[in-house]
N, C-alpha and C positions, 0 to 999 in steps of 0.2 A: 376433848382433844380435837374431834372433828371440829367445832365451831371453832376453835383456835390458828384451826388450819386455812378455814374459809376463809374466816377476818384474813389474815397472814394472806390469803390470792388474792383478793378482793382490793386490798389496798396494794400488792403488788400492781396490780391489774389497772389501776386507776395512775397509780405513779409511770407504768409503761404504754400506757394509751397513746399520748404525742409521737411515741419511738415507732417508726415502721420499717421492714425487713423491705430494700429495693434491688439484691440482687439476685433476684429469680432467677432471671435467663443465664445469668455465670454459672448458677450452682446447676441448672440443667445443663448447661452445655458441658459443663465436667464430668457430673455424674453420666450421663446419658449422649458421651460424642456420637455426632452423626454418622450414619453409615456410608460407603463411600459411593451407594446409588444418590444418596442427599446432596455429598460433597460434589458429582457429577451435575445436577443436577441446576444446584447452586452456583457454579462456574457455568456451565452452558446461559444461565438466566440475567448473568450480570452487564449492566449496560457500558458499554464501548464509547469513548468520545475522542473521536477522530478529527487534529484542523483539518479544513481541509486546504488549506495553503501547503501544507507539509505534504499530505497524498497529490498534489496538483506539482510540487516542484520534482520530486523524487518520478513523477512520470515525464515530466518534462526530460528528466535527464537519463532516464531508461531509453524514451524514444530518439535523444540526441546520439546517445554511446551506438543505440540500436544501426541508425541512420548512417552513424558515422563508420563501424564495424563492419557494415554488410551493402553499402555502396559502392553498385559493380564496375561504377565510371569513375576514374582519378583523372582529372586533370581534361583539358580542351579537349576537342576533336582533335584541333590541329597536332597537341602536342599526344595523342594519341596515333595518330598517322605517322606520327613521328617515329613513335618508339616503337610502335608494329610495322615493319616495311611488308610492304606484298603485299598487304591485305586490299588499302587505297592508299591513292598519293592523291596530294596536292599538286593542281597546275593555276597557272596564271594567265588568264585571258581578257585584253582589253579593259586593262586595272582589273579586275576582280580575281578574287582568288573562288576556285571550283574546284570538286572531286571529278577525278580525269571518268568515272566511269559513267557518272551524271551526266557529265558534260556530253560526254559520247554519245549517249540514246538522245538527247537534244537536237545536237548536230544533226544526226540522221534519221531526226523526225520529220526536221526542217527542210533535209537536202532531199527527201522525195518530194 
């Protein structure tokens, strides 16, 4: 009965030679999920591909919102003078236009 059995694997064995078992790493990673220092570990390790056209326009419009949000000057000097009265004024001297208080330490740089 034993040689019956052999013959019986033997030619199993010969008929199953070409067949080969290729899913290792499935039936490990079922059997045996990783732990979640592995799963840490594994995400910390994975590589990133960044365009960089996309990081270059998304800063581009960070610094325009930035520039544009927290820009402490609106608008000319002139139309500045304009809307804060008392601070400076505009005057007009010999076609040119001057802040009266520039003009002033000029004048009397000149006239000693």
């Amino acid at each position: 009965m034993n040689t019956d059995r052999e013959q019986i694997k033997q030619r199993l064995d010969e008929e199953l030679r070409p067949v080969t078992f290729t899913g290792h790493e499935q039936v490990l990673r079922q059997t045996h999920p990783p732990t979640g220092r592995a799963r840490l570990l594994a995400l910390w390790n994975k590589e990133l591909e960044i365009p960089l056209k996309a990081v270059g326009a998304c800063t581009a419009l960070l610094v325009t919102g930035a520039l544009l949000l927290y820009s402490p000057h609106t608008g000319t000097e002139t139309q500045q003078a304009v809307q804060q009265p008392g601070q400076r004024e505009l005057i007009k001297a010999g076609g040119n236009m001057y802040w009266k208080d520039i003009y002033e330490r000029a004048v009397k740089r000149y006239d000693n």
